[in-house]
BALUMBA-323599 format. One line per field, with one value per residue (C-alpha): x, y, z; residue number from 1. Coordinates in pm, whole numbers, plus 50000, padded with zeros to 5 digits. Layout:
c1 <- X;...
c2 <- Y;...
c3 <- Z;...
seq <- NUM;...
END
This chain:
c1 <- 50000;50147;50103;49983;49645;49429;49536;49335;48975;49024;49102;48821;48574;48718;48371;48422;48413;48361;48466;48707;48491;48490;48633;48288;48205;48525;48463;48037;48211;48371;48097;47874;48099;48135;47796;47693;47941;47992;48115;48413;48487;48541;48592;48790;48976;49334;49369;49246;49348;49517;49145;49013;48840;48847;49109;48936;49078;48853;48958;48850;48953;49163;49450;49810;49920;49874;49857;49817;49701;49630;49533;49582;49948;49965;49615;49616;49670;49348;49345;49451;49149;48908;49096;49055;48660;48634;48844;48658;48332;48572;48683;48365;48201;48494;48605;48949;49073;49040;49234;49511;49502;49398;49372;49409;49226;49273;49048;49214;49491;49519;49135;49207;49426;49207;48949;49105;49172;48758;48698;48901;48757;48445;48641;48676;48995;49254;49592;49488;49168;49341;49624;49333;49227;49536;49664;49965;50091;50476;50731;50714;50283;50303;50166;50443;50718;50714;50780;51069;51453;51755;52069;52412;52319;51969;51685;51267;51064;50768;50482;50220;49868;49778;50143;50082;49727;49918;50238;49926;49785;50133;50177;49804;49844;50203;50184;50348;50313;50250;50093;50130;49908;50033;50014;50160;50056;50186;50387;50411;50370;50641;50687;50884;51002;51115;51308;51390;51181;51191;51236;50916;50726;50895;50783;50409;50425;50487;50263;49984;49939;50097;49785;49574;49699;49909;50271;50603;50777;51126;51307;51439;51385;51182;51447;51847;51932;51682;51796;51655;51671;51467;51303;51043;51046;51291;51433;51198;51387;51494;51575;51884;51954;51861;52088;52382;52293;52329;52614;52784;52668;52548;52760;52728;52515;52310;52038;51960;51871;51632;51315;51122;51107;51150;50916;50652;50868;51180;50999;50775;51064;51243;50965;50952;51068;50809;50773;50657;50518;50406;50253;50284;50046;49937;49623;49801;50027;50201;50390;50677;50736;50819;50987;51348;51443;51772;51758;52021;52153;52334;52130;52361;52276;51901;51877;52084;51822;51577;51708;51769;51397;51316;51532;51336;51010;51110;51261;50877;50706;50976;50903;50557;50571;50749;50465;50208;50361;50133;49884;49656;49486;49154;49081;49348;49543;49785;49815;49875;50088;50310;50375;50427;50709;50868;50874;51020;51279;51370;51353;51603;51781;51842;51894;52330;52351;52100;52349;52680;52473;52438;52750;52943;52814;52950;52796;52585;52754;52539;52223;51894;51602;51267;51189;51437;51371;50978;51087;51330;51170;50797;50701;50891;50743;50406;50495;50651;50306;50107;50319;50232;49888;49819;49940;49732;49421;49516;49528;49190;49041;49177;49020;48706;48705;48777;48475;48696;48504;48569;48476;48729;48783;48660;48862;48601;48648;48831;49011;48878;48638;48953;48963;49231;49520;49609;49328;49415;49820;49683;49466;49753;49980;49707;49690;50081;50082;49786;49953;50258;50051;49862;50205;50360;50055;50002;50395;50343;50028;50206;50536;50342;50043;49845;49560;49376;49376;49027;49011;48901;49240;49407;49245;49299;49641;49703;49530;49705;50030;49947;49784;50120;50355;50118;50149;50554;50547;50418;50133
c2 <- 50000;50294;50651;50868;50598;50868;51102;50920;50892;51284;51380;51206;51401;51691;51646;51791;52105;52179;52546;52821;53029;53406;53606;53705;53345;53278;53543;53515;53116;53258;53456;53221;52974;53245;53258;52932;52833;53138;52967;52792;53030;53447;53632;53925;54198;54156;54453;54617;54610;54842;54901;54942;54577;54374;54139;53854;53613;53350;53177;52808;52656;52826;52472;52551;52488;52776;52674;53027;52936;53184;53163;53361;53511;53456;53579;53361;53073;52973;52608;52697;52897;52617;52462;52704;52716;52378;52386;52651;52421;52089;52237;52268;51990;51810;51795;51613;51902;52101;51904;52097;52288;52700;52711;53069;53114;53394;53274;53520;53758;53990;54000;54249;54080;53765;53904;54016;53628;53493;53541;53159;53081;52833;52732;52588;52439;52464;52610;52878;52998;53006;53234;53440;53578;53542;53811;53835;54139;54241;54115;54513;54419;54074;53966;53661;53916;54255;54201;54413;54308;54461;54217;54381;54653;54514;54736;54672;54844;54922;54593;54631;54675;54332;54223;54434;54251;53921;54067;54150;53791;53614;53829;53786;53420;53339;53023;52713;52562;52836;52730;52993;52787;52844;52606;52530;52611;52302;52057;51832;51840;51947;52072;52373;52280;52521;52214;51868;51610;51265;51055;50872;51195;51244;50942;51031;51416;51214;50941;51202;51338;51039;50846;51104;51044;51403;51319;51488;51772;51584;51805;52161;52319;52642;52846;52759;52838;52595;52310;51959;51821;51502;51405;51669;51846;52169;52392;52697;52942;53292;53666;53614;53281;53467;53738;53530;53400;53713;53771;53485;53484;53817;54133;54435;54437;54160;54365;54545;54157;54152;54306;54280;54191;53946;53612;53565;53256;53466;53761;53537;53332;53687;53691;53340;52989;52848;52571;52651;52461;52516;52255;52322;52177;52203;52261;52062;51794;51567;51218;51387;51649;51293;51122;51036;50857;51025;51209;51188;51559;51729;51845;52215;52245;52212;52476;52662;52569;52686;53003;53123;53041;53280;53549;53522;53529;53850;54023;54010;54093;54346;54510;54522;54680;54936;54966;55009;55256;55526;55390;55195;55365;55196;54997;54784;54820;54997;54777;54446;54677;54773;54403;54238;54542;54442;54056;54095;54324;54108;53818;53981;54108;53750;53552;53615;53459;53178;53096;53144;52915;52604;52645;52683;52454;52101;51786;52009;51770;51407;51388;51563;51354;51403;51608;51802;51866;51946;52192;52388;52324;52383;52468;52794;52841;52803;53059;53334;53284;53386;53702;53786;53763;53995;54221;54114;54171;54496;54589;54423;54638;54930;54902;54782;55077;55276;55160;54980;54634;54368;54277;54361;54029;53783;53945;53843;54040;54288;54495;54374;54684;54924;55235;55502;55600;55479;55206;55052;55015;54907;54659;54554;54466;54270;54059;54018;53941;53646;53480;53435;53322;53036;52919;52914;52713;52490;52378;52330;52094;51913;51817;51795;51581;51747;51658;51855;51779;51759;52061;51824;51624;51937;52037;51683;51703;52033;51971;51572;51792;51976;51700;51473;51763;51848;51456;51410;51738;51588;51821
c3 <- 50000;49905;50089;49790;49756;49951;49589;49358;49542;49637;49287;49113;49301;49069;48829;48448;48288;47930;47919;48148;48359;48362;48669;48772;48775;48993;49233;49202;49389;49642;49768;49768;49983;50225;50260;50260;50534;50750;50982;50825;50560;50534;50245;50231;50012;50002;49710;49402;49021;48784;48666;49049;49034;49436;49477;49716;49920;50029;50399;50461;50826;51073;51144;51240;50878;50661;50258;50031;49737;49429;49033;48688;48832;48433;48326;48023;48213;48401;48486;48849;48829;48735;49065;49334;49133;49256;49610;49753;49753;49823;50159;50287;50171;50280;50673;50617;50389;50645;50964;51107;50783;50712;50368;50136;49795;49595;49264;49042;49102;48775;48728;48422;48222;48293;48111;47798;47778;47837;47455;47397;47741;47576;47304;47040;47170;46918;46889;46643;46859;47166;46948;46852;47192;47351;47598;47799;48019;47904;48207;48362;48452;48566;48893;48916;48834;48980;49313;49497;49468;49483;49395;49259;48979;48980;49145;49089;49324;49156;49215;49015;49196;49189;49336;49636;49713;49647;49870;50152;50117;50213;50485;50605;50566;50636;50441;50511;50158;49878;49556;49245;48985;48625;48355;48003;47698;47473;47600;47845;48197;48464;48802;48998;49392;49602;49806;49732;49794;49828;49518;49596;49589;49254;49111;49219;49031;48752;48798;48836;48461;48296;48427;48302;47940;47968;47852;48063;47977;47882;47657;47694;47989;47984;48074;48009;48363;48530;48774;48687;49024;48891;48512;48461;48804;48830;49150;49156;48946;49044;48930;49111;48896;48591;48668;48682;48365;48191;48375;48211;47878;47786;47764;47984;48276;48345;48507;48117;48017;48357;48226;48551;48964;49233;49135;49404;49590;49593;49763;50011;50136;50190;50420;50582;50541;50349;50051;49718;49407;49033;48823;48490;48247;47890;47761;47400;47408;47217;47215;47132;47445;47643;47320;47503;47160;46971;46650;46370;46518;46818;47054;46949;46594;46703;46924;46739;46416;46691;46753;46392;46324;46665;46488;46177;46374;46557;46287;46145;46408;46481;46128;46144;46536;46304;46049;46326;46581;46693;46478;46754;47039;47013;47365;47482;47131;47304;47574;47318;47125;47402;47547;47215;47164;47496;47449;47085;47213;47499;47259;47031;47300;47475;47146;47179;47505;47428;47107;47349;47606;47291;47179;47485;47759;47771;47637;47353;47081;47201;46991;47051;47164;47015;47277;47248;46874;46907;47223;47000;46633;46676;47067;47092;46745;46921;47182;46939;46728;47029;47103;46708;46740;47024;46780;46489;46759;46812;46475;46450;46756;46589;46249;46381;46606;46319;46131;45880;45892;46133;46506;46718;46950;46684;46380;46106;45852;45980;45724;45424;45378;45472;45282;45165;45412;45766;45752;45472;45539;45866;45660;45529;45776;45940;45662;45626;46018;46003;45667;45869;46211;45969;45853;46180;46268;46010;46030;46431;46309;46024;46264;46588;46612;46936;47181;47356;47733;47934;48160;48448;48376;48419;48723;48881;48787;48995;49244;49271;49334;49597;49807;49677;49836;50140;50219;50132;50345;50617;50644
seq <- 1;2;3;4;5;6;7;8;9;10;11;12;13;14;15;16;17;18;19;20;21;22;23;24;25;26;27;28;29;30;31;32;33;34;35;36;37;38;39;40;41;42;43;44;45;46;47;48;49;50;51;52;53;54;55;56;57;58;59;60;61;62;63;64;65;66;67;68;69;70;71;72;73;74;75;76;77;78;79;80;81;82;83;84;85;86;87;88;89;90;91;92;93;94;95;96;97;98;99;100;101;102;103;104;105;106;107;108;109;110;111;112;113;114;115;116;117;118;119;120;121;122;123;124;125;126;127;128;129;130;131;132;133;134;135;136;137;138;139;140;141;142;143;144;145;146;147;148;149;150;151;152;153;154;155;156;157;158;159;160;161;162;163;164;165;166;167;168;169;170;171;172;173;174;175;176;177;178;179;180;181;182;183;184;185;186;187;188;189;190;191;192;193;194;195;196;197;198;199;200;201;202;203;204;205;206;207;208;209;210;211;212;213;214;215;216;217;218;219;220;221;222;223;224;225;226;227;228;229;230;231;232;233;234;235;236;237;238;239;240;241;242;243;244;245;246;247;248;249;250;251;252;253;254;255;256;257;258;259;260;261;262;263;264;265;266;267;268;269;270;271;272;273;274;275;276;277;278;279;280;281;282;283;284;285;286;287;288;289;290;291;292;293;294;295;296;297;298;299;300;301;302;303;304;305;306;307;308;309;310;311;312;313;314;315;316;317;318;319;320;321;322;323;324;325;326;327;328;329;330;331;332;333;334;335;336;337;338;339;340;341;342;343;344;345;346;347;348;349;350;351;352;353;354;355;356;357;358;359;360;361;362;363;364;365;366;367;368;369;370;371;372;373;374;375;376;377;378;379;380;381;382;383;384;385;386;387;388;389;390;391;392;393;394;395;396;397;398;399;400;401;402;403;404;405;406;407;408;409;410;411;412;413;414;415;416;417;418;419;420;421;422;423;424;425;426;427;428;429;430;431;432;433;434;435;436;437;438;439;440;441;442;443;444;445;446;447;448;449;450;451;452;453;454;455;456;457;458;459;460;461;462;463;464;465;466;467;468;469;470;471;472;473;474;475
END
């Protein structure tokens, strides 16, 4: 009998979902838990958005163990939201959740930026829809990544709104065990640890999605500074680490390659000794993200394939950033405009080091796995395509606001009845910009045969990790 056999009856009372729900759905939840159970459970406002919406944190049990637990750090990334949407109900109707245990549930941290994401939230479920309404703050305005450092030339202290709530929840809760629930986009599944664990406890993260038909992360690691301290689970990565990276491989002063803050582990364990966890998981996946079989190259000459394509990917975007400047001001055009700018300069900026990185570290010449090939081939092809639509939705917001045809989150048509002068070059461009998104995409479907993963999988797979580390945790 093994000590993780509890996992599998509490998960399967996760029951499914067919669709993302909205933030007012999320926090419409939380009220209503706090009033059902008044007694158990109090709901309360740890903050306010950049927009002036209520940040709540929702309270369940008051046991010695304190487990903060908060969703949409990354606002397109709401599977930890469909868990705390089922967790605030599962600790009440649940006593042994609650033994010895005060549990922390912010539903959704960056409420605004969630909801510039809720037009892909009921699907269709593809690669290219999800593109399509696809929003992602630049470094500089997200939640996970503006928190206060100061380390050698490096100095952030400007947290965002949302970051002070979150900053106000840890020290409200002074968590034991802090979960910051982000997940994947395609991929496989994998795992941050703030400390080691046990390689039993190992073996059960991974058992988790693998028996939920979601394959393991198993080829590059997200970022090139990253600690593998076991197959598919990392160390929880730093600013700090990051720093030292650029200090290494980049020229000049590391902090011009650091775009942002202190990550939300680095500043809470600045604040107490605490453990922290992120389960990663995609919402596509393929065989090949777990494929540990060799290809006929070295693992070097694909990522360095990799990072030429990136180049070429940038340079486009970069040009048409170019085309477009001062040109959108409709809605949150600016906004998309703005963060696609930063990530392509970043991107640009970052690609020398990356190359030193391949060519430099040791043991680059052994062939690439699989894996490793879909990671640097098609996945960060994936990821570059959703920076260059946010800008092809701006451009649609703009000429729809400019009554040049189109709707302005859906896209239809947008442009083709564009007249004489700014519309039409804008026209244009959008055209340019979606031609290269469908090749990007179709190339990612011809070389990578994807599934889409069953939200309640995804949800069961979160919250399997948490129960798996509160239980090798001893708590």
């Amino acid at each position: 009998m093994s000590r993780f056999d509890k996992i599998e009856e509490l998960i399967d009372r996760v029951p499914e979902y067919s669709v993302f729900v909205t933030v007012d759905e999320l926090y419409a939840r939380a009220a209503q838990v706090a009033a059902k159970a008044p007694e158990l459970a109090e709901l309360r406002v740890v903050g306010k958005s950049t927009k002036g919406s209520d940040i709540p944190m929702l309270t369940v049990g008051r046991g010695p163990v304190s487990i903060l637990v908060f969703a949409c750090p990354h606002p397109n990334e709401p599977i930890g939201a469909m868990m705390t949407y089922f967790l605030m109900e599962e600790l009440i109707e649940n006593p042994l959740l609650r033994e010895g245990r005060a549990w922390h549930i912010l539903p959704c941290v960056d409420p605004d930026g969630t909801r510039l994401n809720e037009g892909w939230f009921k699907g269709p479920f593809t690669i290219r829809n999800y593109a399509k309404g696809f929003y992602r703050p630049k470094p500089q305005d997200q939640v996970e990544w503006t928190f206060p450092i100061t380390y050698k030339t490096l100095s952030w202290t400007t947290p965002k709104p949302e970051t002070q709530a979150l900053m106000e929840a840890i020290l409200m809760a002074k968590p034991d065990v802090m979960y910051s629930l982000h997940n994947a986009g395609f991929g496989g599944a994998y795992y941050y640890v703030s400390h080691e664990l046990p390689a039993e406890c190992y073996e059960e993260l991974r058992r988790i999605p693998v028996a939920r038909g979601i394959e393991l992360s198993l080829g590059e690691p997200e970022m090139p500074w990253v600690e593998e301290l076991s197959p598919a689970v990392y160390k929880t990565t730093s600013t700090v680490d990051s720093y030292e990276y650029f200090a290494k491989f980049a020229p000049g002063d590391p902090a011009e390659f650091v775009v942002a803050g202190a990550g939300s582990t680095e500043w809470a364990q600045s604040q107490r000794d605490l453990f922290s966890l992120v389960t990663e998981v995609p919402y596509f996946t393929s065989p090949k993200t777990s494929d540990q079989n060799p290809v006929a190259r070295a693992r070097r000459d694909v990522l360095l394939e990799g990072l030429e394509r990136s180049r070429e990917i940038y340079g486009l975007v970069n040009a048409m950033l170019e085309r477009t400047k001062g040109k959108l001001d409709a809605g949150d055009a600016p906004l998309l405009w703005e963060a696609v700018a930063t990530f392509v300069d970043s991107g640009l900026k970052s690609l020398p080091s990356q190359e030193r990185w391949a060519r430099e570290t040791p043991g680059m010449e052994a062939p690439a796995t699989v894996a490793q090939e879909a990671d640097s081939l098609y996945i960060r092809v994936f990821y570059q395509m959703l920076i260059a639509s946010m800008l092809s939705r701006a451009i649609k917001m703009q000429l729809s606001a400019e009554g040049a045809g189109g709707d302005a989150e859906s896209g239809e048509n947008a442009g083709d009845a564009a007249g004489e002068g700014a519309a039409s070059e804008l026209a244009a461009v959008g055209r340019e910009l979606d031609a290269a998104i469908d090749g990007w995409a179709s190339d990612i479907e011809r070389n990578l045969s994807y599934e889409v993963v069953p939200i309640r999988n995804l949800v069961q797979v979160q919250y399997g990790a948490l129960l798996a580390v509160l239980e090798c945790r001893g708590m």
